[in-house]
Each structure stands twice: as C-alpha cells, then as structure tokens.
DRENLUMVO-404615 format. One line per 5 residues: their letters; for each residue x, y, z of C-alpha. Coordinates in steps of 0.5 Angstrom, whole numbers. Example, Ala and Ser with C-alpha at 12.3 -4.5 7.8 and 13.67 -1.06 7.14 Angstrom:
! residues 2
as	25 -9 16 | 27 -2 14;
This chain:
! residues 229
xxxxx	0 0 0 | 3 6 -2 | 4 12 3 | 0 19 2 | 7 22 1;
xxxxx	9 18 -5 | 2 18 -8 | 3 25 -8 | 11 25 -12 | 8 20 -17;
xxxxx	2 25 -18 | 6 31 -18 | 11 26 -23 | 6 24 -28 | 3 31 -29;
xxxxx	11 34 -30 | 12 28 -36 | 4 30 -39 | 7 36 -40 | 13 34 -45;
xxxxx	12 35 -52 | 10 28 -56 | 16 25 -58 | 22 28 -53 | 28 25 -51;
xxxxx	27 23 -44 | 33 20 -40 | 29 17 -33 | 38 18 -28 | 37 13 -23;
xxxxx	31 9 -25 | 31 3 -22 | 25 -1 -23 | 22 5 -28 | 16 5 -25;
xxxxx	15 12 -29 | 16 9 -35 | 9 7 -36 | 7 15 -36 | 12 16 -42;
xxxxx	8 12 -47 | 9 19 -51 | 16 20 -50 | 22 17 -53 | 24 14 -45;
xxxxx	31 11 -44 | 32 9 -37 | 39 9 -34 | 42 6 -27 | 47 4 -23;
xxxxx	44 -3 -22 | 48 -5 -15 | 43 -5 -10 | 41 -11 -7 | 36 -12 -2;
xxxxx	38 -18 2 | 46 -16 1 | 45 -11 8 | 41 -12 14 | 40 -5 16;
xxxxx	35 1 16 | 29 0 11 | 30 -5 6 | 26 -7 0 | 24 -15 1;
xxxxx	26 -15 -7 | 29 -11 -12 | 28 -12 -21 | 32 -7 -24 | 28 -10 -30;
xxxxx	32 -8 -37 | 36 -2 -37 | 38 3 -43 | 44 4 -40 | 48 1 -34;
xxxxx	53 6 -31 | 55 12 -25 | 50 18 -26 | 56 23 -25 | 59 20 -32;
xxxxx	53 17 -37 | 55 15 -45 | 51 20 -47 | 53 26 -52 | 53 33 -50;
xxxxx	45 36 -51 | 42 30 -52 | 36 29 -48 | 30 34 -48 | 28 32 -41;
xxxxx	32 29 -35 | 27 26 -30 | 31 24 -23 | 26 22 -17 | 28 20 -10;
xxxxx	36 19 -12 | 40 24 -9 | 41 22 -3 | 43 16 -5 | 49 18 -9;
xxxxx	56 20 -5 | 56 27 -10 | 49 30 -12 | 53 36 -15 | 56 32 -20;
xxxxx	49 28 -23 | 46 35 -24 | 53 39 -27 | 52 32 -32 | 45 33 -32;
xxxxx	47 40 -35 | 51 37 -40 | 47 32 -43 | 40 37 -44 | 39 42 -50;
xxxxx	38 48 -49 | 30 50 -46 | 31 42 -44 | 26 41 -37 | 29 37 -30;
xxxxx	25 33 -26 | 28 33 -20 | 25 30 -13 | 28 28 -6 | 27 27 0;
xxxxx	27 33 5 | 29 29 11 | 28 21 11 | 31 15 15 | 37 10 13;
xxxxx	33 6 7 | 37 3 1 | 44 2 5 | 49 2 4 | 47 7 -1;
xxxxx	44 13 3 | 49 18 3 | 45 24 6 | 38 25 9 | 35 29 6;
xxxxx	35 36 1 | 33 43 3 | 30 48 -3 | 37 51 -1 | 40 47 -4;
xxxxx	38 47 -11 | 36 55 -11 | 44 55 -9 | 46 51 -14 | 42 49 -21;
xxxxx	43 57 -22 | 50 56 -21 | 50 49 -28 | 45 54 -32 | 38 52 -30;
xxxxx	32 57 -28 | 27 54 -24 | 21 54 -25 | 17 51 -19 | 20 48 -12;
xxxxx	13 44 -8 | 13 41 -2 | 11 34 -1 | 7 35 6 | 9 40 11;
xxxxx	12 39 19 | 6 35 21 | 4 31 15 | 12 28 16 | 10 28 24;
xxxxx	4 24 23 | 7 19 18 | 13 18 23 | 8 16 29 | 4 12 24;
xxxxx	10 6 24 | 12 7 30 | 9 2 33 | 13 -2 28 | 20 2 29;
xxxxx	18 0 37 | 18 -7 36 | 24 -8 31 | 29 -3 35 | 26 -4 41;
xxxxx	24 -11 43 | 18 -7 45 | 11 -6 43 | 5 0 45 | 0 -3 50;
xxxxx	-7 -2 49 | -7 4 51 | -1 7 48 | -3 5 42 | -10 9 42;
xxxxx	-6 15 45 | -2 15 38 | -8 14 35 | -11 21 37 | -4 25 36;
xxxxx	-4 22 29 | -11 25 28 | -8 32 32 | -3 32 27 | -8 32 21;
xxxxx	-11 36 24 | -6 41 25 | -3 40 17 | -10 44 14 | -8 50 18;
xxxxx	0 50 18 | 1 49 11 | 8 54 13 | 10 49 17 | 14 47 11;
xxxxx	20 53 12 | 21 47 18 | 21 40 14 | 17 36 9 | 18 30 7;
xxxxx	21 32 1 | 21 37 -6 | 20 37 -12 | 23 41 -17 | 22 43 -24;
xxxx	27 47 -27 | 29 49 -34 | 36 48 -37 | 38 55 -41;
C-alpha cells in the first residue's frame, strides 16, 4: 500500500511528464524498477542505472523485500552517463540524490546532456530514515539546496513544491512507530499507548489543513522542475 507521501511525488511525476512534448527524448537517471515509464508512452524513454543495489545484501535500515531492476537502456554511474552533449530534451530524476556520495556532480552532467530549454524533473526527500543502505549518503535536501546550485549549471527553476509539511511528516513517522518499536525495541505500544497515537495522528492531520507554512521546518520532500538554459 503506498503511503500518502508517495501518492503525491507519483501524482506530482506523471503531470511533469504529461507536459512534455510528444516525442521528446527522456533520460529516467536512476530509474531503478522504471515505475514512470508507463507514464512516458509519449515519450522516447531511456532508463539509466547503476543496477548495484541489492535488498538481501545488508540488514539494516529499510530495505525493499525484492528489487527488479527489469531492462536498463544504459547501466553506468550517474555522474558519467555515454551519452552526447545535449541529447536529451528531459531528464526525470525522482528520490535518487540522497543515494549518491555527489548529487552535484548528477546535476552538472545532467546540465551536459540537456538542450537548451530541456526540462529537469527533480524529486528527493527533504528528511528521510536510512533506507537502500548501504547506498543512502544524505538524508534529505532543503529547497537551498537546489536555489543555491541548479542556477549556478544554467538552470531556472520553474517551480519548488513541498511533499507534505512538519506535521503530515510527523504523522507519518507516528504511524509506524509501532512497527520501529517493536524492530529497534523488542517492544510494542500497549492497548492504550496504541489509542493515545491514534488521537496524535489525528491531531496531527488536524494541525496539517492549518499549518501549511510549516514546510519552511521540513516536509517529506521537494519537487522541482527547473529548465536547462
């Protein structure tokens, strides 16, 4: 079951790719198990990965109980991709950069292989628990972050949206802390603790509708679009 978190980003994603032009050559960096490319029936989509990460190879933090990379277009580091100078007219990258050791090299060579007026799709958390390992590098990206340094590569951005705000992120941390208890723990909420998180939760989504500027604390995450100049 997909949190509300990711409903969000995959919603946010697939009106990004409806936007592109029939036709336009689309690079998914860091694709993984390509769950976008059913959204990019339009587009000429290559997938690109690293294809190293293994579920059963390390038991710690949050792992995936299987992993299909399926058929990768191009299999190689994000930072170095064989592909010419401008030969992309997209670039989707969605919740990879805080799993590569130098998200600021992906983005200069994401700057190299757009044309000119070519969009970046950009996703990644703003705070998030060791999940991937050992391939989780940092733990989340402020909006800073990419006002600071898409500029400095030759991209405008066009929009930065937050994926939840301080207490949507809260409310989801509360809603597997049970789980987290009883992994880290060796323990469990009682009857009772388990009702009091219950009405927290609820406080929490109650607090969400009316602190939507909570975000300039944390969110879940950032999405940006941004256009290569």
């Amino acid at each position: 079951m997909k949190s509300e978190n990711e409903i969000q980003r995959i919603e946010w994603i697939r009106q990004q790719l409806q936007k592109l032009p029939a036709g336009s050559r689309l690079l998914d960096a860091g694709a993984g198990e390509q769950a976008y490319r059913p959204y990019c029936t339009h587009l000429k989509y290559v997938s690109q990965d690293f294809a190293q990460y293994d579920p059963k190879a390390m038991n710690r933090g949050l792992q995936m109980e299987k992993w299909d990379y399926g058929t990768l277009d191009i299999v190689s580091d994000i930072t170095s991709i064989p592909e010419p100078d401008k030969s992309f007219d997209a670039i989707l990258c969605s919740e990879v950069f805080e799993h590569i050791p130098d998200p600021q090299a992906a983005m200069k060579e994401f700057s190299r292989l757009l044309r000119p007026q070519g969009k970046l799709i950009l996703t990644a958390p703003f705070c998030s628990m060791t999940h991937f390992a050992p391939y989780h590098f940092s733990t989340g990206f402020n909006r800073y972050f990419y006002e600071h340094h898409l500029p400095l590569l030759g991209f405008t951005i066009d929009s930065i949206d937050y994926n939840g705000n301080y207490f949507d992120y809260l409310g989801q941390e509360l809603k597997r802390a049970d789980h987290v208890a009883i992994e880290y723990a060796s323990d469990k909420p009682s009857w009772m603790e388990y009702q009091a998180l219950k009405i927290v939760r609820r406080m929490m989504k109650r607090f969400s509708t009316t602190g939507k500027s909570s975000t300039e604390l944390l969110s879940m995450g950032l999405h940006v679009a941004a256009t290569r100049q």
